[in-house]
Structure formats: structure tokens, C-alpha cells
LOKOLBA-503684 format. One line per field, with one value per residue (C-alpha): residue in three letters; x, y, z; residue number from 1. Coordinates in Angstrom, 2 decimals. Layout:
REM LOKOLBA-503684
titi	c(ALA | ...)
east	c(X | ...)
north	c(Y | ...)
up	c(Z | ...)
vexke	c(NUM | ...)
***
This chain:
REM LOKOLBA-503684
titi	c(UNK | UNK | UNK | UNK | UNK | UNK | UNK | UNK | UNK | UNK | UNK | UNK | UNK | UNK | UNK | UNK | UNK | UNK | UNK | UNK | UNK | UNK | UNK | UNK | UNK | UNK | UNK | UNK | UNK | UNK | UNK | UNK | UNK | UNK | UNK | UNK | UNK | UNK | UNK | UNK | UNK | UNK | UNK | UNK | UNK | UNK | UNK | UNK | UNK | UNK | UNK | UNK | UNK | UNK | UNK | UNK | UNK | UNK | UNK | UNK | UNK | UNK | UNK | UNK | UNK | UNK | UNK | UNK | UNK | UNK | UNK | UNK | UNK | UNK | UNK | UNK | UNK)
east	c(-17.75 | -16.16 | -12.89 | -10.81 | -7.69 | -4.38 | -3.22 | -4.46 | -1.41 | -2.55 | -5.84 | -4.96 | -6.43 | -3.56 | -4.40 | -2.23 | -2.32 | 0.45 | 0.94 | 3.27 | 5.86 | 8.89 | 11.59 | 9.26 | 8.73 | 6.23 | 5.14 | 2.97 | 1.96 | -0.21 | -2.79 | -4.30 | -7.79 | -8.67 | -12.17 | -11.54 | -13.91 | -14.75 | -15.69 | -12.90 | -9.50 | -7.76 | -4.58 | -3.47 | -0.30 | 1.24 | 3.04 | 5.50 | 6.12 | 8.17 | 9.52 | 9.56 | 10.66 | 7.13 | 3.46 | 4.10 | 7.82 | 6.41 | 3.03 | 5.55 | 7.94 | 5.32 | 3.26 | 6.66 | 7.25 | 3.45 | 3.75 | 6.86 | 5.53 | 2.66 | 5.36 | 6.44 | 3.35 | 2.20 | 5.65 | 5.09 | 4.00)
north	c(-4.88 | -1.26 | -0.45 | 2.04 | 2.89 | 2.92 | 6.82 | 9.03 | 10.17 | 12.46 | 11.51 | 7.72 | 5.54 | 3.46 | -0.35 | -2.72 | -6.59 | -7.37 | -11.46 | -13.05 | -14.50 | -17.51 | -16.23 | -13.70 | -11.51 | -9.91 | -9.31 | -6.30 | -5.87 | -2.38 | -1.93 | 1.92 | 2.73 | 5.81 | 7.42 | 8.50 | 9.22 | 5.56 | 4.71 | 3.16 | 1.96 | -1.11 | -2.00 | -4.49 | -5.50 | -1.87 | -1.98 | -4.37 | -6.84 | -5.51 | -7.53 | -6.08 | -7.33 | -5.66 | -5.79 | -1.70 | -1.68 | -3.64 | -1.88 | 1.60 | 0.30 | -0.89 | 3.18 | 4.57 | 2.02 | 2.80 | 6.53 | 6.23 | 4.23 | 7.27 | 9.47 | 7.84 | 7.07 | 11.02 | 11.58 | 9.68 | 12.19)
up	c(3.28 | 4.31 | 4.32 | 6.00 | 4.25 | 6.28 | 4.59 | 1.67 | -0.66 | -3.73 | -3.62 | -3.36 | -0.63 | 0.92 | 1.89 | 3.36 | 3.81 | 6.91 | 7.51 | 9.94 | 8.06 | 9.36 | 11.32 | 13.82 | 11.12 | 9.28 | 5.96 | 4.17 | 0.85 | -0.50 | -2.96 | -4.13 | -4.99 | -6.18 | -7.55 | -11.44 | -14.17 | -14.82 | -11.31 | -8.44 | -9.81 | -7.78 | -8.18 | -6.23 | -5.38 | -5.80 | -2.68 | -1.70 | -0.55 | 2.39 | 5.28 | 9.15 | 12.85 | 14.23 | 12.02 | 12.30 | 11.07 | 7.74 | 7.22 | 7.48 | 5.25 | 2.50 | 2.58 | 1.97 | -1.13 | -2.17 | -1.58 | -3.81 | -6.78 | -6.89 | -6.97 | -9.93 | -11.69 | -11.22 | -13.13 | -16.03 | -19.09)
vexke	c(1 | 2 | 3 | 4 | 5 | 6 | 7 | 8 | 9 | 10 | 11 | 12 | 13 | 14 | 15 | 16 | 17 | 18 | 19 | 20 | 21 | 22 | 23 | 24 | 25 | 26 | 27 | 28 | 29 | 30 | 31 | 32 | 33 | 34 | 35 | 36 | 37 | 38 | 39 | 40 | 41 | 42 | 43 | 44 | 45 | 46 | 47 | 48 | 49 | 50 | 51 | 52 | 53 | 54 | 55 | 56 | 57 | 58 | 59 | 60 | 61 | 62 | 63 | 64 | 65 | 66 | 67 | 68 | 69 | 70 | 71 | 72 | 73 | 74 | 75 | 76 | 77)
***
């Protein structure tokens, strides 16, 4: 199975998993993969979970919290 992922950010591949959730909303969760010396790395579960009105507002809100936790890994020595 091929996947496409949702945004690149330093070399990471962004997924994202967005569910309808109760109450009309909806619910997205991230995961990274990225190609390293060993082969693919997966986390998953990096991202998230974050809660939207719309399936865009939450798949938005969960790259931003993935494309921050990069930020931080990248910053630790």
C-alpha cells in the first residue's frame, strides 16, 4: 500500500489519521516517517490528538502540533 504524506517538514513526511468524533466534531492524530541510515523510521502517534469543528480545522491543527514536536526533537543535543 502507497502513501502520500499530507506535508514534508525537515525532511519528515507528515501523516495524519482524521475520525469523526461525538458532538459534530472531528478528530486527527499524526505520525512522521523519515528515511535514516537504518532504513524508514515510524513513529506513530507523534501528533496529537487534536480536536476540530471541520476534518480540515483538525488535520491543520494536528501538522502544526507535529511540525512543533520536530522542532523540538531537532533541538535536543
Amino acid at each position: 500500500m502507497s502513501r502520500t504524506p499530507v506535508a514534508v517538514y525537515h525532511g519528515y513526511e507528515i501523516f495524519t489519521v482524521v475520525v469523526p468524533v461525538d458532538g459534530g466534531l472531528w478528530s486527527a492524530t499524526g505520525e512522521i516517517e523519515i528515511n535514516g541510515a537504518d532504513g524508514i523510521d515510524i513513529s506513530q502517534g507523534f501528533g496529537g490528538p487534536c480536536q476540530g469543528h471541520t476534518r480540515e480545522e483538525a488535520q491543520a491543527l494536528v501538522i502544526a502540533d507535529t511540525k512543533r514536536k520536530i522542532d523540538d526533537l531537532l533541538a535536543e543535543p
